[in-house]
Every structure is written in structure tokens, then in C-alpha cells.
C-alpha positions in Angstrom: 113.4 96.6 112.0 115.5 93.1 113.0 114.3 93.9 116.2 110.6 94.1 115.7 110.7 90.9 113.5 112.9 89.2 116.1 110.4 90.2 119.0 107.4 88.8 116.5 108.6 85.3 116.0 109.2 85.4 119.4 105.8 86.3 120.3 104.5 83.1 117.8 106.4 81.0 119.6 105.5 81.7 122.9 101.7 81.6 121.3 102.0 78.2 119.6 103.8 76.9 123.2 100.5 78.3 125.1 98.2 76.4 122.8 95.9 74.3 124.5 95.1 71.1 123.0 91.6 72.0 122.4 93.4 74.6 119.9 96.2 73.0 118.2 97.3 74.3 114.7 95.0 73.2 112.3 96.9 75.0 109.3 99.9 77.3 108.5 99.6 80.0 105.4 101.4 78.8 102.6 100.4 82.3 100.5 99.7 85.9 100.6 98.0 87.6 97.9 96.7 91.4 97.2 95.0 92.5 94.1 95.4 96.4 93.8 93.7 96.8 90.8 90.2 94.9 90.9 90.0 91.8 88.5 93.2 92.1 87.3 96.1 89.5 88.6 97.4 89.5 92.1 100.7 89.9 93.7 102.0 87.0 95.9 104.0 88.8 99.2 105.6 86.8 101.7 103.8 88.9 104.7 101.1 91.0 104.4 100.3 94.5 106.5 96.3 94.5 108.5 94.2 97.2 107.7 89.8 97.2 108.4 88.8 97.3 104.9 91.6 94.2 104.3 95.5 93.9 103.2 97.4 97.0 102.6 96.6 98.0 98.9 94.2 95.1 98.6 91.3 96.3 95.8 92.5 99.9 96.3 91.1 100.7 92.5 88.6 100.3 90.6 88.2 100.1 86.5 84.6 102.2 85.4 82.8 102.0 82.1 81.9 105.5 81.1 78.2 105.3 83.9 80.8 104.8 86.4 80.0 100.9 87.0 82.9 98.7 88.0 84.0 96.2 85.2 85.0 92.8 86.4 86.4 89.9 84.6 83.0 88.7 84.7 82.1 90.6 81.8 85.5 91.7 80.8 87.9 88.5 81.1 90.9 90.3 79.2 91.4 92.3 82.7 93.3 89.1 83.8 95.7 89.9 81.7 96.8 93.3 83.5 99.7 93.4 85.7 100.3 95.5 88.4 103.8 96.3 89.9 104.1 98.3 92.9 107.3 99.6 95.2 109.4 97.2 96.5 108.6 98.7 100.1 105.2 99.7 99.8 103.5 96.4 101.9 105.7 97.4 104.7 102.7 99.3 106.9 104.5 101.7 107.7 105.6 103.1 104.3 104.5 105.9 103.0 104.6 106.9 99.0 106.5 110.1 98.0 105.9 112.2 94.5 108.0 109.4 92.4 106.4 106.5 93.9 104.4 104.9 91.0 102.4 101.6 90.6 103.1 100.4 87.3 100.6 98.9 85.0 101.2 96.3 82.4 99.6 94.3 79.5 100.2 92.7 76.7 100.6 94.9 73.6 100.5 98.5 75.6 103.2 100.2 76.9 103.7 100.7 80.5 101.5 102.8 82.6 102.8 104.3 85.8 100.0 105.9 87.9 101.7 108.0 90.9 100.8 106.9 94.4 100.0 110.2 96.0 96.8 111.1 96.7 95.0 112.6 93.1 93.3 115.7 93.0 90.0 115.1 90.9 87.0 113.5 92.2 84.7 110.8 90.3 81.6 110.9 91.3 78.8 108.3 90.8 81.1 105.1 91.0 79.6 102.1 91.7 80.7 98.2 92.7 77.8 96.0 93.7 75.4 97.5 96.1 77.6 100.2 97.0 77.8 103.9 95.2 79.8 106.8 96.1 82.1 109.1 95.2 86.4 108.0 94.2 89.6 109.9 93.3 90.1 110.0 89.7 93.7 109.1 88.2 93.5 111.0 85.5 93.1 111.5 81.3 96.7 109.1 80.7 95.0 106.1 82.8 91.6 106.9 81.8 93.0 106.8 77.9 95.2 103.4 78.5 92.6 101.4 80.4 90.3 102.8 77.1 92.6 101.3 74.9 93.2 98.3 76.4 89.3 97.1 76.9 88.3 98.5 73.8 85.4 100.8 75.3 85.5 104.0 77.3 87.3 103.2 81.1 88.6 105.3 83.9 90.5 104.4 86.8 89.7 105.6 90.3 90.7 104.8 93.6 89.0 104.1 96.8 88.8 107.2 98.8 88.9 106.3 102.6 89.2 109.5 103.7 85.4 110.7 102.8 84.3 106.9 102.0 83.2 103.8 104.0 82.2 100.6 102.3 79.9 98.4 105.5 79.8 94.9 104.5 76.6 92.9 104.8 75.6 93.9 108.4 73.9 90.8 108.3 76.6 88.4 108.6 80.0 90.9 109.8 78.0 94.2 111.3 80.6 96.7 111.6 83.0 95.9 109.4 83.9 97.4 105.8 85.5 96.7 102.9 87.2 98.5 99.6 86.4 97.3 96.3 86.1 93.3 97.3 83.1 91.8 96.0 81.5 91.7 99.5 84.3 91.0 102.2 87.8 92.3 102.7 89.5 88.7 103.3 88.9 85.9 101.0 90.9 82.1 102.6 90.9 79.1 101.3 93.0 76.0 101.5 95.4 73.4 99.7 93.6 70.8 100.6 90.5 72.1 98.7 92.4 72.9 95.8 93.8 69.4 95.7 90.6 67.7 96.1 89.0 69.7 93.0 92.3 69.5 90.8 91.9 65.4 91.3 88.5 65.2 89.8 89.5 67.8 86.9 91.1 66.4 83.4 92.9 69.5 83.6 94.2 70.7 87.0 93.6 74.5 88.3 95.8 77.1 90.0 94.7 79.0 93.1 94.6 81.9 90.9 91.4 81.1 89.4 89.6 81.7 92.5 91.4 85.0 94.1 92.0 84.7 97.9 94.3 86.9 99.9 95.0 83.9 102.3 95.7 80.6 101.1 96.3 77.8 103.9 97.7 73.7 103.8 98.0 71.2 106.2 94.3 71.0 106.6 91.5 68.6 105.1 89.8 69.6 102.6 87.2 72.2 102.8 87.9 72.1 106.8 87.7 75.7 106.3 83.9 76.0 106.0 83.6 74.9 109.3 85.8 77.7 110.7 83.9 80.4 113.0 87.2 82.0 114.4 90.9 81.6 114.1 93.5 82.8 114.9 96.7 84.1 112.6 99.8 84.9 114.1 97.7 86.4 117.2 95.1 88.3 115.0 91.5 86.6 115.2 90.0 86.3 112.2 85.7 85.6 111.8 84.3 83.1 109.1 81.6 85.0 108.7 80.3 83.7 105.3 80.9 80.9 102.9 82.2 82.6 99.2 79.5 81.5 96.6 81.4 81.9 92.6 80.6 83.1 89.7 82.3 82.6 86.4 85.7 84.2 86.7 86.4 80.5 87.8 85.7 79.6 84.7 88.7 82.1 83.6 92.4 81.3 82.8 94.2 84.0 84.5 97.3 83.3 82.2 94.7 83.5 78.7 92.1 85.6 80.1 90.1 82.7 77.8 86.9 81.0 79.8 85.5 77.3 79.9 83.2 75.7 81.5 85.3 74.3 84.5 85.8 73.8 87.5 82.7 75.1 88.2 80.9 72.5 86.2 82.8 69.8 88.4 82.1 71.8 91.8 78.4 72.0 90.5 78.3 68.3 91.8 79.7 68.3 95.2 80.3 72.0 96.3 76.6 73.0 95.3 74.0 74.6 98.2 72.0 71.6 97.0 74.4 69.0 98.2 76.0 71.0 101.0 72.8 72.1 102.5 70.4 69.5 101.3 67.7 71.4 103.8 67.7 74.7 103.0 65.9 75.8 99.6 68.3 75.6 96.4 69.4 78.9 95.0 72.1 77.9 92.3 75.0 78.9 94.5 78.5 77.0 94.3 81.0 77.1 97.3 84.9 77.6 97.3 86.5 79.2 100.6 85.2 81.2 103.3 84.7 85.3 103.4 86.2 86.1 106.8 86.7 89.7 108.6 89.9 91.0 110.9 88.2 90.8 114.8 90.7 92.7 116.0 90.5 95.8 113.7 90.9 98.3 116.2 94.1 97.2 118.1 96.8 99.4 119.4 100.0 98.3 119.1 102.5 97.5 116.1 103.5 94.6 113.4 100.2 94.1 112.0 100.7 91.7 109.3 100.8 88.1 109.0 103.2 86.2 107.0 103.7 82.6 104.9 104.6 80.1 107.8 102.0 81.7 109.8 99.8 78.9 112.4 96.5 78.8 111.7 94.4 78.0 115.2 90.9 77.3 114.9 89.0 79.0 117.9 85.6 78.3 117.0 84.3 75.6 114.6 80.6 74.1 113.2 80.4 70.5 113.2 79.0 71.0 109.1 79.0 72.7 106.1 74.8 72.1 106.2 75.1 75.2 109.8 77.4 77.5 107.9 76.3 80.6 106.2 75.6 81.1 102.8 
């Protein structure tokens, strides 16, 4: 174990040293963050273990209505309220749960839920996120009957089942790639420096929270990451393939699960397709961070994670926000 870690800050070294000074570290990762259960909160790790579909555990389950339709905090806000605890050990990649390894499931005014980590038996069938449908391994009557509860309407909870599933993404902007349960990509970035430019024109600031991405970056200006078209991460390289157009959940305190109108009201001005791509027909959308997907998903090798500290090295760049795509 001390060895392998030794032998990878070793190998960021030697990789920062080589940089060229067409390639100099625009940015370092400042935060990690997976979100087991979709729309409800997010765990903060200090390094994070690679996988295709996006970090280990990352949107691994899935809340349905009783037509087997993912719920969101879009239309159910409350789910921000939901935490979710898993085993100390289990973002190490390569750990492996055993019969008592649990994730744990919390929220205000319920009783804990643990929902076991080994692979469940029954099948749900007809589950659907976005514009994908398929078939996902039901946990069971006790989760079904607490998530019920909790939203007030029939729920069950069913995880993504890689072994007879694949998710593709858009093939029009990251062809080969797949995803879990994300909206649409399996890695969402974004910056400090974008954060920081919203929270100053706000009455009252934001956390990075409201906008969910697993990779969270500072040192760079803001928004500079719109204009990335490859990085690299601790010697991982990394596609922008899409700028992240929001919806409402924004809008949603992830400590209250209460919405507003803002930020998006605020980003409406200056983050808008209308003002970022003054050329290109208006459709409504507002930008914050850029969808990206792991190049190098199909490495050999070991110590596939990055971690907080992290350089971020910008390969490939446009020269505007008006040439990126939306």
C-alpha cells in the first residue's frame, strides 16, 4: 500500500518536471465528490478510484416512482436531504464488499436504513433515467418501504446492473463511452474560480453543492474550464466533451431541500447560450462546468484514482466559449 502511493507521487512528480511550457499546470483539484444514490447529497473523498461509467460508486442507484421513472430533485427537492454513508474502505479500487458491508441511508425524521452491498437477487425491470431504459437489481421490500415513506409516494431503490447493462452517452459528442445513472456524462468539473465569480454578483453566496460535480478545480480563471478539450489528471486524460447546461436543482439548497429562484436567475445574464454564443440560435440553456469523459478507460496497469492536490494540465484548449459544445 505505502509503496504504491509512494511510487504515485513519484510518478506526478517526474510528470509535472517533464511538462513542457506549452502545458504548464493550469489548475490542481481542490475536491472529490461521488453521489451514490442519485439526487441525494454527495460524499467529499480525498482521492477517488477510475472506472468507464465514472468514480467508483458514483450514481450507482437509482430512486423509481412506482412506472419505474427515476425521481430527481427536480421534481422531488426533499431527496437533498438523504444522506448516504458507505464503508470507510470502499473507494479504495480494489475493495471488495463482503455479506455485512452495508451503505447506510439517512434522513431526517426516519430511522436508519442500511442496504447490503452484495449484489441483490431480484430484477426490476422497466427502469428508466432520461433516454435510457433497461432492466436494475432491486434492493428489496425494507428500501422500497423507507424511500416510500420518506417521499410520500410509492419508491423503490435499484441499482445499476453493469453486468447485463450499458448506458452509451451521447455518441454525438463522447462515442464510446458510457455512463451509470448521471444525467448524461459520468464526470461533471468545474472550478473555484467560477464559483467565485457567481458568488460575487449573488446577495447571498452559493456552495459547490448546488451544482453536483465529482471534480472541483482552483487556481484557474474563471470559467477557463469551458475552453478545455483535453487534460490531463495525475496522468489520466480527461475529454471536455460538452459544456453542462442546468436545470433547477440549482435553484435548490442542499442543506433545506427549499428552492429559489437563484443563481440561475443571475447566470441567466452572463452564462446564457444567448450571451455565450451570440451566433448560434437561442434555446434557453444556462452554462456551469464542463461534462468530460476518462480517455484512457481501457488502461492496464494499477492506482487508478486521482486525488485533492492533483495538477490539472490542459492538453487541448478552444480559444472561446462561442467554439465549445453545447
Amino acid at each position: 500500500m505505502f509503496v504504491g502511493r509512494w511510487r504515485m507521487q513519484e510518478r506526478k512528480q517526474e510528470m509535472e518536471n517533464a511538462l513542457s511550457p506549452a502545458s504548464e499546470v493550469a489548475a490542481r483539484v481542490s475536491s472529490l465528490f461521488v453521489y451514490p444514490i442519485k439526487s441525494c447529497r454527495g460524499i467529499s473523498l480525498s482521492q477517488a478510484a477510475l472506472t468507464p461509467a465514472g468514480f467508483l460508486w458514483d450514481r450507482n442507484w437509482l430512486i423509481v416512482n412506482d412506472k419505474g421513472r427515476g425521481l430527481t430533485q427536480r421534481v422531488e427537492p426533499k431527496l437533498a436531504l438523504i444522506e448516504v454513508e458507505m464503508p470507510k474502505h470502499a473507494f479504495a479500487e480494489d475493495w471488495e464488499p463482503n455479506k455485512s458491508s452495508n451503505m447506510v441511508v439517512r434522513a431526517p425524521g426516519m430511522d436508519a436504513l442500511k442496504v447490503s452491498l452484495a449484489k441483490p437477487d431480484k430484477i426490476a425491470d422497466g427502469v428508466s433515467v432520461w433516454e435510457w431504459s433497461g432492466s436494475a437489481l432491486d434492493e428489496g421490500e425494507e428500501a422500497s418501504q423507507w424511500f416510500t415513506n420518506f417521499v410520500g409516494k410509492p419508491c423503490r431503490l435499484v441499482r445499476f446492473d453493469s453486468a447485463s447493462e450499458t448506458r452509451p452517452v451521447d455518441p454525438n459528442y463522447a462515442p464510446g463511452h458510457i455512463a451509470k445513472f448521471s444525467d448524461m456524462y459520468p464526470f461533471l468539473l468545474a472550478s473555484q474560480g467560477s464559483l467565485d465569480s457567481l458568488n460575487k454578483l449573488l446577495k447571498e453566496p452559493v456552495r459547490i453543492n448546488r451544482f453536483r460535480p465529482n471534480i472541483f478545480v482552483d487556481g484557474c480563471e474563471p470559467f477557463a474550464e469551458d475552453l478545455w478539450t483535453e487534460i490531463l489528471i495525475n496522468d489520466f486524460t480527461f475529454h471536455g466533451v460538452k459544456l453542462c447546461s442546468r436545470c433547477k436543482v440549482p435553484t435548490i439548497s442542499q442543506e433545506t431541500g427549499i428552492g429559489g429562484q437563484e443563481p440561475i436567475e443571475t447566470l441567466r445574464n452572463y452564462r446564457s447560450d444567448k450571451v455565450l454564443q451570440p451566433k448560434r440560435k437561442p434555446q434557453g440553456k444556462i452554462y456551469f462546468g464542463q461534462n468530460m469523459v476518462w480517455k484512457d478507460r481501457l488502461g492496464d496497469g494499477i492506482g487508478k484514482t486521482i486525488e485533492i492536490g492533483d495538477p490539472i494540465v490542459v492538453l487541448g484548449k478552444l480559444s472561446s466559449p462561442a467554439e465549445a459544445a453545447t
